[in-house]
Every structure is written in C-alpha cells, then in structure tokens.
DRENBALUM-679248 format. One record per residue (C-alpha): residue number from 0; residue in three letters; chain; x, y, z. Coordinates in steps of 0.25 Angstrom, whole numbers, plus 5000, padded with zeros to 4 digits. Each point is the difference from the previous one (the first is absolute). Layout:
BEGIN
site nr: NUM	rest: ALA	kette: A	u: X	v: Y	w: Z $
...
This chain:
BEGIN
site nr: 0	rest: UNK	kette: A	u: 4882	v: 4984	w: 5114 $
site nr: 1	rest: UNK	kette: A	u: 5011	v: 5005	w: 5000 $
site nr: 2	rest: UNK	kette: A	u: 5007	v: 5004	w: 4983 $
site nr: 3	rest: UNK	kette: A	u: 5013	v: 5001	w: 4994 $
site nr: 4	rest: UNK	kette: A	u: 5004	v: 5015	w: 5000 $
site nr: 5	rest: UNK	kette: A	u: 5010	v: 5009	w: 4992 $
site nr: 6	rest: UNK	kette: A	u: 5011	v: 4999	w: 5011 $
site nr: 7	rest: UNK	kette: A	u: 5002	v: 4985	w: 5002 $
site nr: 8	rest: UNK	kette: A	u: 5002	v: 5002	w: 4986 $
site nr: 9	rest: UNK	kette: A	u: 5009	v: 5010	w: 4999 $
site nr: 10	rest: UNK	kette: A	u: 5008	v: 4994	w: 5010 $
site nr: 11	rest: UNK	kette: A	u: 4998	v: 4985	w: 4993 $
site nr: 12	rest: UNK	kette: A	u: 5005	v: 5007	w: 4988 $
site nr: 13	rest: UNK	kette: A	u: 5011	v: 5007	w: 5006 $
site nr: 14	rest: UNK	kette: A	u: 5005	v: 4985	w: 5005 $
site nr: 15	rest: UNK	kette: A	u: 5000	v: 4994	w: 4987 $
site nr: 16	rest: UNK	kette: A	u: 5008	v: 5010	w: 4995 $
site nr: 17	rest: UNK	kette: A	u: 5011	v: 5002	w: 5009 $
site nr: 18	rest: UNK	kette: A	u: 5000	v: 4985	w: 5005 $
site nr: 19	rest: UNK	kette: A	u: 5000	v: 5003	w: 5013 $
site nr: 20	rest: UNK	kette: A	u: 4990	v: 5006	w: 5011 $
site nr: 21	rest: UNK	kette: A	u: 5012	v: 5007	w: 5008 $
site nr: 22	rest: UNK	kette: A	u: 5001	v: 5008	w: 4985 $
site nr: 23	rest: UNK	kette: A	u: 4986	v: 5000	w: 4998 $
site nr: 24	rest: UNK	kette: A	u: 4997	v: 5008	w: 5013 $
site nr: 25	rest: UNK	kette: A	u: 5012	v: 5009	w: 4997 $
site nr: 26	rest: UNK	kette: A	u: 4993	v: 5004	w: 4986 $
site nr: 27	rest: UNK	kette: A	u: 4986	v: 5002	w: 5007 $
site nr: 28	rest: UNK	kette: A	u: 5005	v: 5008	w: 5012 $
site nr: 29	rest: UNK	kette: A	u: 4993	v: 4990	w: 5011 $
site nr: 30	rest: UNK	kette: A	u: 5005	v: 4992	w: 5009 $
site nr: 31	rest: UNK	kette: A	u: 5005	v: 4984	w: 4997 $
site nr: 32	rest: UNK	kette: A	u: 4989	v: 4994	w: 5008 $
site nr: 33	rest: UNK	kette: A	u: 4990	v: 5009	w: 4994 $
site nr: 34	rest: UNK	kette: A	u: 5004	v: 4994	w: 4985 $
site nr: 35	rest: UNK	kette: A	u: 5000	v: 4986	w: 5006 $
site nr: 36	rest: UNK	kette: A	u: 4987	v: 5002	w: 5005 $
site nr: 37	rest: UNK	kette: A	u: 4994	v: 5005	w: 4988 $
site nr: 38	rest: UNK	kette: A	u: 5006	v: 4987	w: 4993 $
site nr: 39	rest: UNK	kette: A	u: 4995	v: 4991	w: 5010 $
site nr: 40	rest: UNK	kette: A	u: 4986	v: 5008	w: 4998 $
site nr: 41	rest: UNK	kette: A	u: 4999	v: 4998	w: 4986 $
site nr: 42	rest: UNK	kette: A	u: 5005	v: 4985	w: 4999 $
site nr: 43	rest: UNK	kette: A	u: 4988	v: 4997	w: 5011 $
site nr: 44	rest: UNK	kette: A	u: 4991	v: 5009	w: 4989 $
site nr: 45	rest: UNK	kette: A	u: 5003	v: 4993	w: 4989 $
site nr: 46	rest: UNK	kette: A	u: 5003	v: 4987	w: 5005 $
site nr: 47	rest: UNK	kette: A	u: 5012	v: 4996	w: 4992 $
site nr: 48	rest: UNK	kette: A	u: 5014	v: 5000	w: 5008 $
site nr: 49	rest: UNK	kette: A	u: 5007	v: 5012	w: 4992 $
site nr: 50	rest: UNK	kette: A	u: 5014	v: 5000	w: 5003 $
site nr: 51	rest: UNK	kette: A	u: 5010	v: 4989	w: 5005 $
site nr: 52	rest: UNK	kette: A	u: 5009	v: 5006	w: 5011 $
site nr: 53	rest: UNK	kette: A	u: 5014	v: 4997	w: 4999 $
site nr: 54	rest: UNK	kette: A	u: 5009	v: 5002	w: 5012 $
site nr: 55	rest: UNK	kette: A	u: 5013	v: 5012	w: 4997 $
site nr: 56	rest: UNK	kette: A	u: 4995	v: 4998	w: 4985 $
site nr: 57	rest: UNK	kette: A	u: 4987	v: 5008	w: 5000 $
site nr: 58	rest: UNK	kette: A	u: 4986	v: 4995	w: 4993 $
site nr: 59	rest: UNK	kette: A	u: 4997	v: 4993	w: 4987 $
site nr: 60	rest: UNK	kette: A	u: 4986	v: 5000	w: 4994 $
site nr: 61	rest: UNK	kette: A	u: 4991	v: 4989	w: 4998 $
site nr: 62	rest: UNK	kette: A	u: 4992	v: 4999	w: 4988 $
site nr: 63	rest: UNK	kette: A	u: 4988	v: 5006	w: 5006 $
site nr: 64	rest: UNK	kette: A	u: 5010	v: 5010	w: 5004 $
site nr: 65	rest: UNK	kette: A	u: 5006	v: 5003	w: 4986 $
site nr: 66	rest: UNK	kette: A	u: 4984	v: 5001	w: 4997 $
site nr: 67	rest: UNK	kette: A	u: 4996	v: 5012	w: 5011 $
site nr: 68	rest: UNK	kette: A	u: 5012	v: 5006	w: 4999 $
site nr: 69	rest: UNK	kette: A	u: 4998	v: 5004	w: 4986 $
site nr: 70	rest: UNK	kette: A	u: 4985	v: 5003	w: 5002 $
site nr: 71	rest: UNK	kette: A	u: 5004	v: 5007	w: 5012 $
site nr: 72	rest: UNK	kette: A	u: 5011	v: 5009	w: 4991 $
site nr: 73	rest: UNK	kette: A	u: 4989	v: 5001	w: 4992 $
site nr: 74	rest: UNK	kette: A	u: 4992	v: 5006	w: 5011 $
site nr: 75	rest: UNK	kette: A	u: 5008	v: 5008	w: 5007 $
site nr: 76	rest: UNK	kette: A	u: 5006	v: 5009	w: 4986 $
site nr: 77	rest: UNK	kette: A	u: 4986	v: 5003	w: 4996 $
site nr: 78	rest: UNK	kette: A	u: 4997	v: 5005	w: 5013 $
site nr: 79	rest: UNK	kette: A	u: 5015	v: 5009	w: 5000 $
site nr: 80	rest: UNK	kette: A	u: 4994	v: 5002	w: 4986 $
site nr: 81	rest: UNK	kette: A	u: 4989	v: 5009	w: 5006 $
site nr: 82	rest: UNK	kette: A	u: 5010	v: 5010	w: 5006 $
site nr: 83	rest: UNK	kette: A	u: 5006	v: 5004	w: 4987 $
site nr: 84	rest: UNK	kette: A	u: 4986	v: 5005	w: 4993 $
site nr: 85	rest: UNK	kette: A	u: 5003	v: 5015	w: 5005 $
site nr: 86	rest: UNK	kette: A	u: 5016	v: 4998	w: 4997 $
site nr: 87	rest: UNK	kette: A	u: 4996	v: 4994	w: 4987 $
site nr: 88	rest: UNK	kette: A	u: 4992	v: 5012	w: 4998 $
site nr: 89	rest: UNK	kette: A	u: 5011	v: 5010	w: 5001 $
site nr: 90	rest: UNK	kette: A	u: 5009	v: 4991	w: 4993 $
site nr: 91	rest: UNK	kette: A	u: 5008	v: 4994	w: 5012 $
site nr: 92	rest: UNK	kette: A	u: 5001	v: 4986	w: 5002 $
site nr: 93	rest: UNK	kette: A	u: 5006	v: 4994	w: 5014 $
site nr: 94	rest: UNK	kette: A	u: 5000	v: 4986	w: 5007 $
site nr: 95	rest: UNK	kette: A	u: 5008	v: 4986	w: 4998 $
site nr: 96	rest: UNK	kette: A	u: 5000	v: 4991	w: 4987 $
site nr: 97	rest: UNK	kette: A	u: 5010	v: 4988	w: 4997 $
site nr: 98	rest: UNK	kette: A	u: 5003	v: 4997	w: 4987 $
site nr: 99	rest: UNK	kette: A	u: 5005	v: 4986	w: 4996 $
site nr: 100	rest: UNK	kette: A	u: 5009	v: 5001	w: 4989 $
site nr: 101	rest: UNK	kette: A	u: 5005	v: 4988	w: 4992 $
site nr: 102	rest: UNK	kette: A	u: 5017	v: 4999	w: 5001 $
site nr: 103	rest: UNK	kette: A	u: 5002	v: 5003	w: 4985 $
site nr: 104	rest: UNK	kette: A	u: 4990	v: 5011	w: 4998 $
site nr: 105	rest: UNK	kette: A	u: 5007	v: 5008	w: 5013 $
site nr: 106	rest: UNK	kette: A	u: 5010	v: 5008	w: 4994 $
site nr: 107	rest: UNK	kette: A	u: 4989	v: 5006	w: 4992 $
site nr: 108	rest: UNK	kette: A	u: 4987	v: 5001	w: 5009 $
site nr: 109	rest: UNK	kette: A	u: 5006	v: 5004	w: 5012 $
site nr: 110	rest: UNK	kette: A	u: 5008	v: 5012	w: 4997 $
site nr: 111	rest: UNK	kette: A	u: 4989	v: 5004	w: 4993 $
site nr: 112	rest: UNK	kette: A	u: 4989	v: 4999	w: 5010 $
site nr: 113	rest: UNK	kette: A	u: 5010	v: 5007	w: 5010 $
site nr: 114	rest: UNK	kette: A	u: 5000	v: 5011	w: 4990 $
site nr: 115	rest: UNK	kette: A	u: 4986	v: 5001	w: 4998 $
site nr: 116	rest: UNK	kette: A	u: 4995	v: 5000	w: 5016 $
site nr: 117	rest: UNK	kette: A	u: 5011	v: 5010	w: 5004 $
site nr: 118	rest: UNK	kette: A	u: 4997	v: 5010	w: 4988 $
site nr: 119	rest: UNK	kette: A	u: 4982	v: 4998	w: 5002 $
site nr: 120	rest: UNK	kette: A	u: 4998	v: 4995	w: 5015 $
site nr: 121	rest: UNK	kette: A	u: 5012	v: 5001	w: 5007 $
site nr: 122	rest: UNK	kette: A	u: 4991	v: 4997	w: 5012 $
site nr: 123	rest: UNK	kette: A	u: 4999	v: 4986	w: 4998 $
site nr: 124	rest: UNK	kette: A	u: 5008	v: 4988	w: 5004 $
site nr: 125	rest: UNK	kette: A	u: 5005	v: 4991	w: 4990 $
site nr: 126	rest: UNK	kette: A	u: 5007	v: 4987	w: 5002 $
site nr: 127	rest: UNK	kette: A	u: 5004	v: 4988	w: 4991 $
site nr: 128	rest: UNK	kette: A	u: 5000	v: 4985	w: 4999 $
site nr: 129	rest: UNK	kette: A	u: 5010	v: 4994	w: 4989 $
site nr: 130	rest: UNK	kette: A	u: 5000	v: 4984	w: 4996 $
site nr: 131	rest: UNK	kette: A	u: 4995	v: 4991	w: 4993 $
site nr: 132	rest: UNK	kette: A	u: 4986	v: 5003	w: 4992 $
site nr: 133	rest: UNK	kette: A	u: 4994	v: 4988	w: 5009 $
site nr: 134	rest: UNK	kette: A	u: 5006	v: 5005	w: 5013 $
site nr: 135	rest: UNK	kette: A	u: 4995	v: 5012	w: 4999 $
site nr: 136	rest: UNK	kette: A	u: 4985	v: 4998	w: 4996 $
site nr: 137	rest: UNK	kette: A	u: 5000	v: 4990	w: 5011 $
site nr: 138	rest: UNK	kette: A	u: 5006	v: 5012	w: 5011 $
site nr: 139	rest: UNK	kette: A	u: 4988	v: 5008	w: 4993 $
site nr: 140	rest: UNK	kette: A	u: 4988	v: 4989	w: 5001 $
site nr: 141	rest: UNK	kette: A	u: 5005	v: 5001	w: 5016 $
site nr: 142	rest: UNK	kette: A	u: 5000	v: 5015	w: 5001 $
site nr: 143	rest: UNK	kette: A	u: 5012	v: 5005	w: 5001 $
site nr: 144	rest: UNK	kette: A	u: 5003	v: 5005	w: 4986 $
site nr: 145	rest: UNK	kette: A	u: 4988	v: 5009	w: 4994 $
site nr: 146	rest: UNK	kette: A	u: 5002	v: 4998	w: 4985 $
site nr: 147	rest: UNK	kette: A	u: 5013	v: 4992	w: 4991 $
site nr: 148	rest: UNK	kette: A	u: 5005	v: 5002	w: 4988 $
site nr: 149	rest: UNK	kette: A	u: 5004	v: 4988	w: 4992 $
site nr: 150	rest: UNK	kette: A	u: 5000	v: 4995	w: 4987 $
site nr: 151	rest: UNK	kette: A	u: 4986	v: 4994	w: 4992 $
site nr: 152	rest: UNK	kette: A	u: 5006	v: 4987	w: 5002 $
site nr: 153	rest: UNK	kette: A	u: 5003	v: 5001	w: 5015 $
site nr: 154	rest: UNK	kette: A	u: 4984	v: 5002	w: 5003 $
site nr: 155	rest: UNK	kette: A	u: 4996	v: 4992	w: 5011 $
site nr: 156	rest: UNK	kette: A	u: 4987	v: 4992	w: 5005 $
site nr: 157	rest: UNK	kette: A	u: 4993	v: 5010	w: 5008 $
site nr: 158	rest: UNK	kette: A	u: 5003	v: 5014	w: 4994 $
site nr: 159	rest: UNK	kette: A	u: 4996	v: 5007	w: 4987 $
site nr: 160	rest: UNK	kette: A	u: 5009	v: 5008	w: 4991 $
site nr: 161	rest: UNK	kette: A	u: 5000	v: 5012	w: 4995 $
site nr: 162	rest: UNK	kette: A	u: 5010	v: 5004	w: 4987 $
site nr: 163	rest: UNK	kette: A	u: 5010	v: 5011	w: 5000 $
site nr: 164	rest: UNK	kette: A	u: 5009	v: 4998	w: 4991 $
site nr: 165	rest: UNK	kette: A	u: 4999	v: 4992	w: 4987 $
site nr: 166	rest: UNK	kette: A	u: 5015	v: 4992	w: 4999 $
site nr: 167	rest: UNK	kette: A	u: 5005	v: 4988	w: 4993 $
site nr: 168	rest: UNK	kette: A	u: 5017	v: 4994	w: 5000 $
site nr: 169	rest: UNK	kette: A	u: 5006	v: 5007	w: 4992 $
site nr: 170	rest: UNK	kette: A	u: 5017	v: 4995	w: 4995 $
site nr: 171	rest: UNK	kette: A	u: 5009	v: 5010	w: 5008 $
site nr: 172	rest: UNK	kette: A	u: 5014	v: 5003	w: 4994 $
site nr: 173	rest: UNK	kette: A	u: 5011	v: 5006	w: 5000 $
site nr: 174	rest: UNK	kette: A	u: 5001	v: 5009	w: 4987 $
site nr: 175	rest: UNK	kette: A	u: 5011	v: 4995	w: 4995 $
site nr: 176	rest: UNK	kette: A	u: 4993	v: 4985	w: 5002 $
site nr: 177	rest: UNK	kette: A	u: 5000	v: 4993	w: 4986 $
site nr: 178	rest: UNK	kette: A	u: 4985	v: 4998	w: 5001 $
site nr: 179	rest: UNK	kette: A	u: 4998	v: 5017	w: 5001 $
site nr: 180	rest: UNK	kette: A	u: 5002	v: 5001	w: 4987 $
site nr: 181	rest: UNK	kette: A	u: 4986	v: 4992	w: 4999 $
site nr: 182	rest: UNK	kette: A	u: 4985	v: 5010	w: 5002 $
site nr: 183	rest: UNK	kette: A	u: 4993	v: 4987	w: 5003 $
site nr: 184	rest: UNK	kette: A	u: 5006	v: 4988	w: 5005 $
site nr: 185	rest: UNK	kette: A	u: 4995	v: 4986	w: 4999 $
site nr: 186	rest: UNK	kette: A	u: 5003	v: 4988	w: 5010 $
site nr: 187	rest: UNK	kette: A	u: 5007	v: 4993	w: 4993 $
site nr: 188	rest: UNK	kette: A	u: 5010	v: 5012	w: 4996 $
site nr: 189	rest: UNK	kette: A	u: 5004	v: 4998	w: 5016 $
site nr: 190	rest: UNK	kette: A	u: 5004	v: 4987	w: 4998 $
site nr: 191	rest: UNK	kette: A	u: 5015	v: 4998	w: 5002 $
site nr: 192	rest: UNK	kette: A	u: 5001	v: 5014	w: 5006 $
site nr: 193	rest: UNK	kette: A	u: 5003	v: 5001	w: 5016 $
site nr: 194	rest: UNK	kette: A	u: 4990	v: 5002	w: 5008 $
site nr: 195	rest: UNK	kette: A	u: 4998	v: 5004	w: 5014 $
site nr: 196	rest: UNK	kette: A	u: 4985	v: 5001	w: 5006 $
site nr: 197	rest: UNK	kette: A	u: 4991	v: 5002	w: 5011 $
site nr: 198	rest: UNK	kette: A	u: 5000	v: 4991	w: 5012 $
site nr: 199	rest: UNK	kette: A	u: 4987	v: 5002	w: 5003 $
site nr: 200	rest: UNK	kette: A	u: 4987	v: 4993	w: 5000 $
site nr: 201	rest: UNK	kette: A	u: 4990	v: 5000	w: 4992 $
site nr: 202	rest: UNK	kette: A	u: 5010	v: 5007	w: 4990 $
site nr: 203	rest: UNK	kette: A	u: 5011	v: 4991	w: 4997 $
site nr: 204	rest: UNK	kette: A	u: 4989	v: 4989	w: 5000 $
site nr: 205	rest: UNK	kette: A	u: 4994	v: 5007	w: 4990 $
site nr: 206	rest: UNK	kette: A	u: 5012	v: 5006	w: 4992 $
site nr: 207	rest: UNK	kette: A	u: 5005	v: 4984	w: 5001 $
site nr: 208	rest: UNK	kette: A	u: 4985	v: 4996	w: 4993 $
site nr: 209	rest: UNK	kette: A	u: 5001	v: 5010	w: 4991 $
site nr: 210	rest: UNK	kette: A	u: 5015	v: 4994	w: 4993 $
site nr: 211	rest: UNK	kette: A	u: 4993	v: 4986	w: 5001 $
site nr: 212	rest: UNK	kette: A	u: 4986	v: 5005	w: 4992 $
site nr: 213	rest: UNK	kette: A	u: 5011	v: 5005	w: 4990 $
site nr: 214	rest: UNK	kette: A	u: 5007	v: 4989	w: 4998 $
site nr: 215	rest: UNK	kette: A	u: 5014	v: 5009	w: 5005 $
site nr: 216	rest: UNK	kette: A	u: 5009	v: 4993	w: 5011 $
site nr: 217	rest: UNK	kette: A	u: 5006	v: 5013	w: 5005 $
site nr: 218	rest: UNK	kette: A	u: 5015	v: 5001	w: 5004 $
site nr: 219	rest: UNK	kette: A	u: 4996	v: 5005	w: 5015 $
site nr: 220	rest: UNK	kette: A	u: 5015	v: 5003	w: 5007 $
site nr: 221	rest: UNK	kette: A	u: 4994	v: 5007	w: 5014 $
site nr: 222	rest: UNK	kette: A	u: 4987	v: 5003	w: 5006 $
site nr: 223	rest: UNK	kette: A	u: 4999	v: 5009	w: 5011 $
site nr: 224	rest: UNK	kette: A	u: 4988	v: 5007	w: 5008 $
site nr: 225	rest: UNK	kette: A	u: 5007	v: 5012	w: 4999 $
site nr: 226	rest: UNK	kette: A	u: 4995	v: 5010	w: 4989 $
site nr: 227	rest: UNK	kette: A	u: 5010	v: 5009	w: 5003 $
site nr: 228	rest: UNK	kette: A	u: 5012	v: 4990	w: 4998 $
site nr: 229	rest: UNK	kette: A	u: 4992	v: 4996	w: 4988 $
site nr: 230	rest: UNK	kette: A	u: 5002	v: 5014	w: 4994 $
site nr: 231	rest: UNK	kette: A	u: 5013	v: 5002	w: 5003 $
site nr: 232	rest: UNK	kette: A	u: 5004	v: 4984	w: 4993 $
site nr: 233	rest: UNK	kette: A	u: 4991	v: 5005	w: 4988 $
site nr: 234	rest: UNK	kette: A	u: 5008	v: 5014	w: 4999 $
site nr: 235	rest: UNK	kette: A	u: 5015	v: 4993	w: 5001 $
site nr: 236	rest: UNK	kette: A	u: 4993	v: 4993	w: 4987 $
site nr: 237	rest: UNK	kette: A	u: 5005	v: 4987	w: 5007 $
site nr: 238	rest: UNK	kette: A	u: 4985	v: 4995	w: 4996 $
site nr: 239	rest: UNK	kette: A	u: 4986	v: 5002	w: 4995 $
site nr: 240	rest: UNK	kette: A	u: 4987	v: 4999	w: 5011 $
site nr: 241	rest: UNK	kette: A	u: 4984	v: 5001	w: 5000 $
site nr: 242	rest: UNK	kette: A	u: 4996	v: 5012	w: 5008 $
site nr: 243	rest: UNK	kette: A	u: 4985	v: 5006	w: 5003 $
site nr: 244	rest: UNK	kette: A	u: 5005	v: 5015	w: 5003 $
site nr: 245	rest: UNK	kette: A	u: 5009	v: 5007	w: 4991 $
site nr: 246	rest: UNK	kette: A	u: 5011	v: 5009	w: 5004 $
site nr: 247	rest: UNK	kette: A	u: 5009	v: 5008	w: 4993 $
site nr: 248	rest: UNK	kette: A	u: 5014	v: 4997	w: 5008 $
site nr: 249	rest: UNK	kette: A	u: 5005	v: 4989	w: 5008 $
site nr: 250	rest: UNK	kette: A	u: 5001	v: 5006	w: 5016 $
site nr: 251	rest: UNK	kette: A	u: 5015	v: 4998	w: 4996 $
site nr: 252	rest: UNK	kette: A	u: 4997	v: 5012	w: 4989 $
site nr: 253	rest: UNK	kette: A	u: 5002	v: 4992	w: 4988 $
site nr: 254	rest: UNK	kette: A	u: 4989	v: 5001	w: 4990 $
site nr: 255	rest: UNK	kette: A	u: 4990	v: 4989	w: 4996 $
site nr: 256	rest: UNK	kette: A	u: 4991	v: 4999	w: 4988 $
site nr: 257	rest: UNK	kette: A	u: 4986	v: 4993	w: 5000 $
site nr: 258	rest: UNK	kette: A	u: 4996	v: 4993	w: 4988 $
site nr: 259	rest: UNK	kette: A	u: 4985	v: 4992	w: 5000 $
site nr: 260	rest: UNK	kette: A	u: 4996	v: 4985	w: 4997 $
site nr: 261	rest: UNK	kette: A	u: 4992	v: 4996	w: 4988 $
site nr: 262	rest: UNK	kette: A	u: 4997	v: 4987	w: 5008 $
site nr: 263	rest: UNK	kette: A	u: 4999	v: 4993	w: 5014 $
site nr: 264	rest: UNK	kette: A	u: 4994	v: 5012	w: 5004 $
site nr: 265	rest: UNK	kette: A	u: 4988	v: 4999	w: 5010 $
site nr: 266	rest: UNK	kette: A	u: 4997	v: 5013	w: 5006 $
site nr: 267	rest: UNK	kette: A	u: 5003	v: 5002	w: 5015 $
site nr: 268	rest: UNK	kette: A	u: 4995	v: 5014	w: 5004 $
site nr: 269	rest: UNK	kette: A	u: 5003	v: 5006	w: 5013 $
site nr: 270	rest: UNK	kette: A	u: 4988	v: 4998	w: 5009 $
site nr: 271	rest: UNK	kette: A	u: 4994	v: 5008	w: 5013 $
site nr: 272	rest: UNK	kette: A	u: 4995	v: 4988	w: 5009 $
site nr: 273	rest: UNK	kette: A	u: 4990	v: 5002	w: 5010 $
site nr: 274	rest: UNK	kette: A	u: 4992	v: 4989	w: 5010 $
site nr: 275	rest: UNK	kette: A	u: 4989	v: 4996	w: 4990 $
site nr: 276	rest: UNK	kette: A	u: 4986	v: 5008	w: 5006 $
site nr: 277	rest: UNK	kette: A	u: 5008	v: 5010	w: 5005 $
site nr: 278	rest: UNK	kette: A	u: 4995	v: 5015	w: 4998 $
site nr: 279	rest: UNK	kette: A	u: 5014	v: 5009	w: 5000 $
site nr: 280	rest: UNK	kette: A	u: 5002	v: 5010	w: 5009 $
site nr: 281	rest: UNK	kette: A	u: 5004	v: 5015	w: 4995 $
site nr: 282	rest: UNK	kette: A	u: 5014	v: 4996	w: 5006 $
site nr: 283	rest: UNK	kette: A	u: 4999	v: 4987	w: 4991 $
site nr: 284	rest: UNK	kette: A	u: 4994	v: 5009	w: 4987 $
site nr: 285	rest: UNK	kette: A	u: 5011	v: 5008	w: 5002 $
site nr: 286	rest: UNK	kette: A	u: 5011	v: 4991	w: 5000 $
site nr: 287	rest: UNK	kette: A	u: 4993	v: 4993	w: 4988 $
site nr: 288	rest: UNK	kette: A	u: 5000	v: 5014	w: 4992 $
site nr: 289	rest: UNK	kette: A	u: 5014	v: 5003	w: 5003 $
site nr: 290	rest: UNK	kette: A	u: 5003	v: 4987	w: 4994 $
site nr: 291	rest: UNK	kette: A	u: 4992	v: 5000	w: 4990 $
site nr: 292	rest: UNK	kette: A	u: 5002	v: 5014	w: 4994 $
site nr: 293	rest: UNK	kette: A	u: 5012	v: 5004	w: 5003 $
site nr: 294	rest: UNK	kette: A	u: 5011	v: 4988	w: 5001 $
site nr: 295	rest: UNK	kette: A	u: 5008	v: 4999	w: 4986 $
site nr: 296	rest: UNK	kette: A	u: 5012	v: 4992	w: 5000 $
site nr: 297	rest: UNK	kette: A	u: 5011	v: 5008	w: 4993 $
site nr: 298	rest: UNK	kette: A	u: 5001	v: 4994	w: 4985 $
C-alpha cells in the first residue's frame, strides 16, 4: 500500500503557495509533469480533490486543499527544520520564512525584521504578505505565510496568539492642538474637535463603539486606511486621531505628541499568530524573538 511521502508534499505545498504548478515546479527544481503527478498521487491518497484547475488562471484550493496545504507546510518546515540543528549550533540560521504582516503594523514590523535577519542570519530568505488581519491568517491557515502579525482583536478561528507588545489608542496631536495642553484626556473632551481615524476593520468599529459606550458623538471629518496620511493630517494640526503605535514626527517631519485615554480603552495588544497546534520552527522562533524583543516604535 502504497503512503503519502515528503515529496508529494513538498511539491503540494510549493502549489498552494505560488498558485500555479508551472511555479510550483520552478521552485522545486523538477519537471511540470513531475509536480502534476505528485498532485494527482496525492489527491488519489487522500481521496479528496485538492485543487480546482482553471485554465490561463492557474489553481485554487478546495477546502480539503486549504486543510493539507497547511498540514502539509507544516510538514515540510519541520523537516527543513532538521537541517538548521548544526547551523543553529554555530549561530547561523539559513532557509525560507513568510511573514504576514497586518497593513498598519508594516511600517514598523517589516523594517525591523529586515534588520534583524540581515545583521544575525543573513542566510536566510525573508518575504512578506501585507492586508488585512483576516486575509492574512487566512494565506497562513493555507500555507503560504508561516507566521502574522496582527492585532489581539484581529485573531482568527484556527490560530493561537502569542503577545508582543502591550498597546492601547492613544489621542495623537499636534502640539500645538488645544487638547495638548491636557496629560489625560477623556472622551468626551474630543467632542466638537476634528477628527480623522483609521479606515480599518476591527478599529474603526471599535473606535466607533467606544464614542457610543461614552455617550460622545464624535466630529469624524476623514477616515483613511493610510496611517501615514493619518500622521501627517494630525501634524498639520487639521485634526485629532486614535492611534495604536506612537511616533514622534508625522513622515512629513512635523512633530506629533501622544496623550492616553481615561476611558473607552480596551487593550489591543500586538499579537504573533500562528495555525493553532502548530509547534514553530527555529526560523518561526526567530522571527517571533525579533519581534518581540527588539521592535519599539519610536515614542
């Protein structure tokens, strides 16, 4: 009787990532037909149809596919895993990871893990995912991203967390903002004052709830999903917002000040999230301790 082995896969794996066999077989070194055998193989194995084949458009996933695929990721990094024993050892590190980074958080995270690979394993590969926290705990759960990071709200069905950073909204302002006179600032100071905040879900939801618990109706003018153009509105003192990472200049260079909240305040750490049963590789470890002991957002 014939098994499932580490090459069908590695190749199955290789599919669900790059969408397409042609890709698949180009990442593996093997042939095309070598790739759609072990597919065909392995759909026969498990009996479940895995991909759906779409003519000029490569292959999407069925569910039983999204289901392998993550096991077979799993799989196939624990056994990559083996090989970086004796580098560990010596203090190298080398192979592929894929970190899925919510939008927001990416100006911070991704510089940073740049940094950390290039000055303590130069040897290893290091790409990113950004969107949304769902999209990209959904490209995880199907293998294609090893490890996101998100928001404690953003945590998905499927995946486990793992804290960072502690974090809560904070008023960002321009110093010269009437309210920056304040140290603490309550909701309903905001009221009347211009607002712009985040476009993004579960935050403005949340922001929104927040105003509503308070009984404050805030004066929103603008939302955007851009933090950046967030900034540099808050640093033309145009209007106040409700930011999770503090930063001492707009990126147009004007300074900004942070003042907390005495209410409506629930705490929204930065989260690590992993598939749920997942043991991390050292790649994985290492991206979770670069993150976690070394990323501070300027204040």
């Amino acid at each position: 009787m014939h098994e499932v082995t580490l090459r069908q896969l590695e190749y199955f794996a290789a599919i669900a990532e790059t969408g397409t066999v042609t890709a698949a077989a180009q990442r593996c070194n093997v042939s095309q037909g070598a790739v759609s055998l072990a597919l065909a193989e392995l759909e026969r194995l498990v009996g479940a149809t895995l991909v759906i084949r779409r003519r000029g458009k490569g292959v999407a996933l069925t569910p039983e596919g999204t289901i392998v695929a993550a096991r077979a990721r799993q799989v196939t990094d624990q056994v990559a895993d083996i090989a970086t024993v004796v580098e560990e050892f010596h203090g190298r590190l080398s192979g592929r990871i894929v970190v899925g980074v919510f939008r927001t958080l990416a100006m911070y995270a991704i510089p940073h893990l740049i940094d950390w690979f290039a000055q303590h394993h130069p040897g290893v590969e290091l790409d990113f995912v950004e969107g949304s926290g769902p999209m990209i705990q959904d490209e995880m759960l199907a293998g294609r991203v090893q490890v996101c990071a998100i928001y404690e709200a953003q945590l998905a069905a499927g995946c486990s967390g793992l804290e960072l950073h502690d974090a809560r909204r904070m008023v960002a302002l321009s110093p010269d903002h009437e309210l920056a006179r304040l140290d603490r600032i309550r909701m309903d100071d905001l009221a009347g004052h211009p607002a712009i905040l985040v476009d993004e879900e579960p935050a403005l939801r949340r922001t929104l709830a927040a105003f509503e618990v308070a009984g404050v109706v805030p004066r929103v003018m603008w939302r955007s999903a851009s933090v950046q153009a967030i900034q540099n509105v808050v640093g033309r003192n145009l209007a106040y917002s409700l930011l999770m990472q503090p930063t001492s200049t707009s990126p147009e260079g004007r300074p900004l000040t942070y003042r907390p909240l005495t209410d409506g305040v629930p705490r929204n750490a930065v989260m690590a999230s992993l598939p749920t049963g997942l043991r991390p590789t050292r790649l994985i470890g290492e991206a979770l301790v670069a993150l976690q002991e070394d990323w501070h957002p300027s204040p």
